[in-house]
C-alpha positions in Angstrom: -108.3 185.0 200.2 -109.5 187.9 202.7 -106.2 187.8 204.1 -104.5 188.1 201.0 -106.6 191.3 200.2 -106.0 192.8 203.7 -102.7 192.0 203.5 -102.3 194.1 200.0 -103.4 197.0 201.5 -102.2 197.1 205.3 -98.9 194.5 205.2 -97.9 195.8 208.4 -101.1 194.8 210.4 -99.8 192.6 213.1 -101.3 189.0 213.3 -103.5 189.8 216.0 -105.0 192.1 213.9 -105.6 190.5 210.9 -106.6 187.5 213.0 -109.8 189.9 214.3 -110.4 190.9 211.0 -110.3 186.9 209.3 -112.1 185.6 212.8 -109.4 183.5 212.8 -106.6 182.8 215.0 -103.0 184.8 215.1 -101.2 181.0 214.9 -103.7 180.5 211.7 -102.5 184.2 210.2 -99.0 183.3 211.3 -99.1 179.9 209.2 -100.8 181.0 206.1 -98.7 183.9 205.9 -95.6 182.1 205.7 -97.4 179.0 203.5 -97.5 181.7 200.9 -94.1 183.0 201.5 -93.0 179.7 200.7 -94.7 178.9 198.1 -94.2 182.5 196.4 -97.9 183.2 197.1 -96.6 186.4 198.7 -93.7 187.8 196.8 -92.4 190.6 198.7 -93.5 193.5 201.0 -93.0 197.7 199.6 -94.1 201.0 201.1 -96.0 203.4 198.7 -94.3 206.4 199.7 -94.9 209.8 198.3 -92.2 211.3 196.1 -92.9 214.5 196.5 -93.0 214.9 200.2 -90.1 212.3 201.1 -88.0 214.8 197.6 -87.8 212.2 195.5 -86.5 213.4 192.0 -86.1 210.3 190.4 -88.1 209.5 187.0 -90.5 207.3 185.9 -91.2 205.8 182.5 -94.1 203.6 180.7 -92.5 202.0 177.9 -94.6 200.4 175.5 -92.5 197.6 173.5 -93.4 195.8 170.3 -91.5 192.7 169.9 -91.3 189.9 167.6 -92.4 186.7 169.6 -89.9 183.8 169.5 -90.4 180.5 168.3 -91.6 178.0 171.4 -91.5 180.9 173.9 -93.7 183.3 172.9 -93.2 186.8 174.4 -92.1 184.9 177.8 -88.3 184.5 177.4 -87.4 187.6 175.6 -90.1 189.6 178.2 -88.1 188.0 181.4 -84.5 189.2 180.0 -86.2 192.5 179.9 -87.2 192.4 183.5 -84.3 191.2 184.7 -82.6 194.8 184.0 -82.1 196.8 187.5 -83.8 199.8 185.9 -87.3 197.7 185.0 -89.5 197.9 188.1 -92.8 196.4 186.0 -93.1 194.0 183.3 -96.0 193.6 181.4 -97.9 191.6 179.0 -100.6 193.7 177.4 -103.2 193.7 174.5 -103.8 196.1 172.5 -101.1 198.4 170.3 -98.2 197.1 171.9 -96.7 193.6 173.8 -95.2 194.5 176.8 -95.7 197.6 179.0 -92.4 198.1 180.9 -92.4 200.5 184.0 -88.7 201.8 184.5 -87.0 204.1 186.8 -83.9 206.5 186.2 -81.9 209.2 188.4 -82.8 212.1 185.3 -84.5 211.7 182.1 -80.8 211.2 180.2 -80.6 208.0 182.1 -84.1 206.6 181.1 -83.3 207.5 177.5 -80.1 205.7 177.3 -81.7 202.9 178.9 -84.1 202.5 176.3 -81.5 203.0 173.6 -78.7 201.0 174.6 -80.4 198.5 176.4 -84.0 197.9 175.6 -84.0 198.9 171.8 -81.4 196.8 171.0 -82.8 193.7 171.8 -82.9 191.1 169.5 -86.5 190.6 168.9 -87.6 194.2 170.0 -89.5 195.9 167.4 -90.3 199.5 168.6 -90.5 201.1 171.5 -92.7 204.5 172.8 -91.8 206.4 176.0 -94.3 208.3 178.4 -92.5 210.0 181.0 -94.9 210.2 184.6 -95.8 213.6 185.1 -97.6 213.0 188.6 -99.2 209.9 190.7 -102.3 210.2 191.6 -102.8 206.9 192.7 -100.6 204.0 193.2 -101.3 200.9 194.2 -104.4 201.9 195.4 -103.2 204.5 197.5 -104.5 208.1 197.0 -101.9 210.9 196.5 -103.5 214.3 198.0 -101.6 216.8 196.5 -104.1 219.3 198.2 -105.6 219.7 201.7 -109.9 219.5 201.5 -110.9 222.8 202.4 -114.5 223.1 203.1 -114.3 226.6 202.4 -115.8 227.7 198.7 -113.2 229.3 196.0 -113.5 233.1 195.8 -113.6 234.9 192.2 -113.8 238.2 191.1 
């Protein structure tokens, strides 16, 4: 499992490298690596990128949907024909207020809203939904965002 981690957070190591970090050897890193590929341990590979620097204007939404579960599926089946939509790039479970927490992506705010209203909202089985536009990252994937140099210099007031 210290592979996996590593692997999370610096995909692009090469196999010598994460073989010195494991102890182990590159044909070991090599062979786990694509065990898990196989067996869909490992899903995929992404770049956290910054949108801001690379000027990407496209928007982001947190949709919080309340559905009616189905009778021997649950929230599974309606959930996964909500994912399957090109504009979903997260799909959710969650407790609380609301079932699923879906994280979409549009070119402008018009096209996230007529996602929502054409699409998502008129779902069979979707109760309600509530949209919360992202304003700014932070963090992502557990990547800091630095929107600021560190200056070691103190703030002058006057």
């Amino acid at each position: 499992m210290k592979l996996l981690k590593i692997l999370r957070r610096k995909a692009r190591a090469s196999y010598k490298e994460l073989a010195d970090m494991t102890n182990t050897t590159e044909a070991e890193v090599a062979g786990k690596i694509s065990s898990w590929e196989k067996d869909h341990t490992i899903l995929g590979y992404h770049a956290v990128t910054n949108p801001e620097i690379i000027g990407d204007t496209s928007v982001s939404a947190f949709i919080e949907v309340r559905v009616t579960p189905e009778r021997g599926g649950g929230f599974d089946r309606l959930a996964m024909r909500i994912a399957r939509f090109d504009q979903v790039v997260s799909c959710y479970l969650a407790s609380g207020g609301y079932d699923l927490m879906v994280v979409v992506e549009g070119a402008d705010l018009r096209e996230v809203a007529r996602f929502v209203s054409e699409k998502l909202s008129s779902l069979e089985g979707v109760i309600s939904t509530a949209t919360h536009f992202r304003l700014k990252t932070y963090k992502e994937n557990g990547f800091l965002f630095e929107s600021e140099p560190e200056t070691d210099r103190l703030a002058v007031s006057p």
